[in-house]
N, C-alpha and C positions, 0 to 999 in steps of 0.2 A: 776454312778451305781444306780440304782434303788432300796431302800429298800420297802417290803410288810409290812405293818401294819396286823397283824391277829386277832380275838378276842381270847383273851385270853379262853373263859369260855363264855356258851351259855347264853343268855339276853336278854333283849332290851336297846340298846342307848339311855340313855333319855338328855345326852348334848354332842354337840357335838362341840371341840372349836378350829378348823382348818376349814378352806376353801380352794379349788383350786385355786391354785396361790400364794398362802402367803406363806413364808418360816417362819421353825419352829426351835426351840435349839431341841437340842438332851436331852433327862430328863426331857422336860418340858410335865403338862398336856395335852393333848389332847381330851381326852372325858370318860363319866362317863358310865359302863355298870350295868345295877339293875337285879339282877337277887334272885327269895327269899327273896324279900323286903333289901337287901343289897346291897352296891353299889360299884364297885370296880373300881378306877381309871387308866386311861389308858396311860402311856407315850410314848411320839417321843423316837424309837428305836435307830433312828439319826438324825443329823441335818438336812436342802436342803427345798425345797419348792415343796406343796402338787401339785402332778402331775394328780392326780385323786383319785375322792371320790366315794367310790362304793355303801356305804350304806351313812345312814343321820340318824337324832335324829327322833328319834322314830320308828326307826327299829328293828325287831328284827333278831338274826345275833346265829349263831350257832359259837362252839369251831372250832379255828383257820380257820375260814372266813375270806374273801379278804377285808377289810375296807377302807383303801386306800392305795397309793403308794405315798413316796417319793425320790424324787432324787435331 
């Protein structure tokens, strides 16, 4: 089953520490969103390996936009 990654809160990506293909833990970092000179980190919702990246590091991504997908 397929989990969405959403962005939490409007920003820009400025790291982003999954690729397509690599499988991730569940909890672990994923990528940093700055938004307001502050930066809020973002975790794997679940375990399974990144199926597709929809945005990249230095994007900017609005509140609960499609980031990627794991399964």
């Amino acid at each position: 089953m397929a989990t969405e990654v959403l962005a939490p809160l409007p920003g820009k990506i400025i790291r982003l520490d999954i690729e397509q293909g690599k499988t991730v833990e569940e909890d672990t970092e994923i990528m940093v969103i700055e938004a307001m000179k502050m930066e809020t980190l973002v975790y794997a919702p679940c375990s399974g390996v990144v199926e597709k990246l929809v945005k990249g590091a230095g994007d900017e991504v609005e509140e609960d936009e499609l980031i990627a997908i794991i399964s």
